[in-house]
Every structure is written in C-alpha cells, then in structure tokens.
C-alpha positions as CSV (number, residue, x, y, z in Angstrom):
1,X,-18.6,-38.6,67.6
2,X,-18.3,-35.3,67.3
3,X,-15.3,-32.8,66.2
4,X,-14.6,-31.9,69.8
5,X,-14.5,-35.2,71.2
6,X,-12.3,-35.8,67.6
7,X,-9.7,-33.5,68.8
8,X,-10.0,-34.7,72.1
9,X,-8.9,-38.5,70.9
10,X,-6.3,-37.4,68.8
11,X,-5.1,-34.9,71.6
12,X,-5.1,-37.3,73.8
13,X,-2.9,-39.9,72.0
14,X,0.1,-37.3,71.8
15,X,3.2,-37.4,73.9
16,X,2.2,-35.5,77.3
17,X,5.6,-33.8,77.7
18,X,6.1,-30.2,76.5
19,X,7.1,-29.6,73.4
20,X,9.7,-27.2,72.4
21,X,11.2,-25.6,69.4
22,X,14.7,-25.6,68.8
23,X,16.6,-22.4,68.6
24,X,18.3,-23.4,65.9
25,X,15.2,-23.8,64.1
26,X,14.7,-26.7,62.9
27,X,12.5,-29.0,64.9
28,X,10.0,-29.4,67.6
29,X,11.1,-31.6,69.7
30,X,9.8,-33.3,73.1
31,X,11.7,-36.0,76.5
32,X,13.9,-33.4,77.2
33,X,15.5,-33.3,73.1
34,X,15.5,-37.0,73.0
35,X,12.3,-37.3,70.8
36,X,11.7,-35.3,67.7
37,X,8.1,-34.3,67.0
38,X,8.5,-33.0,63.5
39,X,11.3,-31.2,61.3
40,X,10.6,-27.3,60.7
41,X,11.5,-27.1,57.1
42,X,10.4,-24.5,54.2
43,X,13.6,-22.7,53.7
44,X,13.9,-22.9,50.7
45,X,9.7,-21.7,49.7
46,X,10.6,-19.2,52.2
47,X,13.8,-17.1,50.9
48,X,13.9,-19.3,47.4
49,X,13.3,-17.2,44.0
50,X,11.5,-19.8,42.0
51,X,8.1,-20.4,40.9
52,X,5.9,-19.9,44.0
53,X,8.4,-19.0,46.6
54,X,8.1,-15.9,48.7
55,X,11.4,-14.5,48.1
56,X,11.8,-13.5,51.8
57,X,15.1,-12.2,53.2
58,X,17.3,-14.5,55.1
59,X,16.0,-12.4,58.3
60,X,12.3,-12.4,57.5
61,X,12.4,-16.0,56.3
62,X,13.9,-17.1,59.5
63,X,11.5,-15.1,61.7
64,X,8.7,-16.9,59.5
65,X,10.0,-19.9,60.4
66,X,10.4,-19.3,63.6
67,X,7.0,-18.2,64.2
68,X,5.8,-21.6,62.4
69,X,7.7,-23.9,65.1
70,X,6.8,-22.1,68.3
71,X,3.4,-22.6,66.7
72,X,3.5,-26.0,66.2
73,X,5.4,-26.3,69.8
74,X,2.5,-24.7,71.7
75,X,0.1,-26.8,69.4
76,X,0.0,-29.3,72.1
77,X,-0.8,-27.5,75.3
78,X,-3.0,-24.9,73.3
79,X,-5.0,-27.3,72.3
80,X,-5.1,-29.0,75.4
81,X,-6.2,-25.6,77.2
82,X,-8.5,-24.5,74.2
83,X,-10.8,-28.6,74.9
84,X,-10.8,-27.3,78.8
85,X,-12.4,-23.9,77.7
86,X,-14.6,-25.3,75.4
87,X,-16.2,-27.7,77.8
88,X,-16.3,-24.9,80.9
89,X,-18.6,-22.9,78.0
90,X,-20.3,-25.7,77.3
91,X,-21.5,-26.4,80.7
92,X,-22.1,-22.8,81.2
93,X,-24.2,-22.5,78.3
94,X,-26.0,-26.0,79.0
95,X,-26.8,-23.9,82.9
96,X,-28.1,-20.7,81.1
97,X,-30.5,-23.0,78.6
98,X,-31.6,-24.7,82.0
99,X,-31.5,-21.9,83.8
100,X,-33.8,-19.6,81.4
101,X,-36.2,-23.1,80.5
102,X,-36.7,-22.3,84.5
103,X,-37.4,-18.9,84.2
104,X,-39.9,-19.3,81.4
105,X,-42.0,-21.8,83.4
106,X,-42.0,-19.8,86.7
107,X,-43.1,-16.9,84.9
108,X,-45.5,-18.6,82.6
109,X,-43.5,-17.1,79.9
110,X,-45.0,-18.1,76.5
111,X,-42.7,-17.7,72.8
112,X,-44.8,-15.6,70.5
C-alpha cells in the first residue's frame, strides 16, 4: 500500500460530518456538537512562563489556539479535497507519460 492510499484508509474511516471548532475554543467537535473530535488544549505551553513555554499574551495565545483548531477542523475536508487533487494529477500525469510515449514512437524519436 502506498502513503496515498494510507491516508485514504484512514480518511476514510473518519466521521463524514463537518467538523467544527468551537468558539469558545476548546474543541473540535462534529453531529451537530453532539460528538467531540478532540479537546484544543495548550494554554498553559502557550501563555505559561516555565521551562519551555512560549510566554504568549493572553491575546496571542488565544489566536494561536485558535488557529490550531480551525486547523484541525478543516483537517477532515482538506484532506478529503487534497486525495481528489492528488489523483486528478495523477491521471493527468499518467496521460502526459502516455501521451509523450506516443509522440516518441510517431516521430521515431530516439533518447540520446
């Protein structure tokens, strides 16, 4: 198997409905709220002081996080969309191999 046909299987094993993140920012949740998908957590490595933290402000750190779960929302239909382009450029470049094999041999084009 290879890695597209990977994240195909593992795409396709997700719930279907769209994700969302909520506002309040703290989860990405799916069936109209009634199903979490995942907690949005980090505060605290966000707009903490200690060892390792990025000692954000409380308005940077929740724009961070924000950013993190409207990633993580989209994940799902982004990737979905992202498999669809990849095979549409696959075929394409599958024709222009065919395609230019064709070429070659009606021209009697030989590779140096």
């Amino acid at each position: 198997m290879n890695r597209l046909e990977e994240i195909k299987a593992r795409e396709s094993k997700t719930t279907k409905e769209d994700w969302r993140y909520d506002e309040r920012g703290i989860s990405v949740r799916a069936c109209d709220d009634q199903m979490t998908i995942c907690d949005i957590r980090g505060w605290g490595h966000l707009t903490g002081q200690g060892h390792g933290a990025l000692k954000l402000s409380d308005e940077d750190g929740k724009e961070q996080q924000d950013n993190n779960g409207l990633f993580i929302a989209h994940s799902r239909q982004d990737i979905s969309w992202l498999i669809t382009e990849v095979e549409r450029l696959k075929e394409f470049e599958d024709w222009v191999v065919k395609r230019d094999a064709q070429l070659k041999t009606s021209l009697n084009w030989e590779e140096e």
